[in-house]
N, C-alpha and C positions, 0 to 999 in steps of 0.2 A: 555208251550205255553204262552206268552202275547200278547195278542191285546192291541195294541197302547197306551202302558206304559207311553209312553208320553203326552197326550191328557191332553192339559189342562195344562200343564206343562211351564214355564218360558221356554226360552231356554237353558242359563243355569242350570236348574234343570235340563233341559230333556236330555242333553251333559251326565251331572252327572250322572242320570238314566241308559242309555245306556253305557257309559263309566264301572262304577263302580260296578251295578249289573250285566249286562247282561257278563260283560268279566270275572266277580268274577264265576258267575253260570259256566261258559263252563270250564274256568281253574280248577275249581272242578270235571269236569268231565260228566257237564250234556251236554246233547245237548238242543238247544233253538231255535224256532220256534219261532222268533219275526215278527207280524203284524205288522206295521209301515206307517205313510203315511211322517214321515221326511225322506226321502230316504238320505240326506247328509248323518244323524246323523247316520240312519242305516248302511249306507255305511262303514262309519267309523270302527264297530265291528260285521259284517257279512264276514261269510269266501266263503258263498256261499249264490244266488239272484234266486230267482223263481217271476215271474212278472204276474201275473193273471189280463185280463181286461175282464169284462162281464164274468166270471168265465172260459175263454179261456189263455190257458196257452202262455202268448208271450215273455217268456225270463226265462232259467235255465242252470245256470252256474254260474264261481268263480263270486266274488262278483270284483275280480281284474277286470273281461274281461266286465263286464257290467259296471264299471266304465268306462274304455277306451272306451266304444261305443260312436261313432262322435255327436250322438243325441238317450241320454237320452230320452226326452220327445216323440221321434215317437216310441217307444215301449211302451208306456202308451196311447197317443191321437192319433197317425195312425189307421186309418181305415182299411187299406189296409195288404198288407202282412208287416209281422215284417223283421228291417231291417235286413241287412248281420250278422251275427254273432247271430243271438237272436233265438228262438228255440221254 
């Protein structure tokens, strides 16, 4: 598990961080539980997105299908029900 490996991080460092460690750890065989609040960067080398707001669970699935969602941001800042596709 890391929590937000990144923090505090250049963004180039933190590209590198996640790039380098996090894809070196799972190609070796671990699995990884990255906390992240750079959701691009995360993006980048997650295979699969679980999205918790107020410790309710509003998006779990491939990290592909939460990318394509129309709008990112109303599964984080909606109030209301999570959009189509989010769970």
């Amino acid at each position: 598990m890391l929590d937000e490996p990144t923090a505090n991080l250049a963004p180039a460092v933190a590209r590198r961080v996640l790039t380098e460690v996090i894809t070196g750890l799972a190609q070796g065989g671990a699995a990884v539980l990255l906390i992240e609040q750079r959701i691009a960067l995360a993006l980048d080398v997650a295979s699969w997105v679980y999205v918790l707001v107020d410790g309710t669970p509003r998006f779990a699935g491939p990290a592909a299908e939460f990318r394509a969602l129309p709008d990112m941001g109303a599964v984080f800042f909606a109030h209301s029900t999570p959009p189509e596709g989010a769970t």
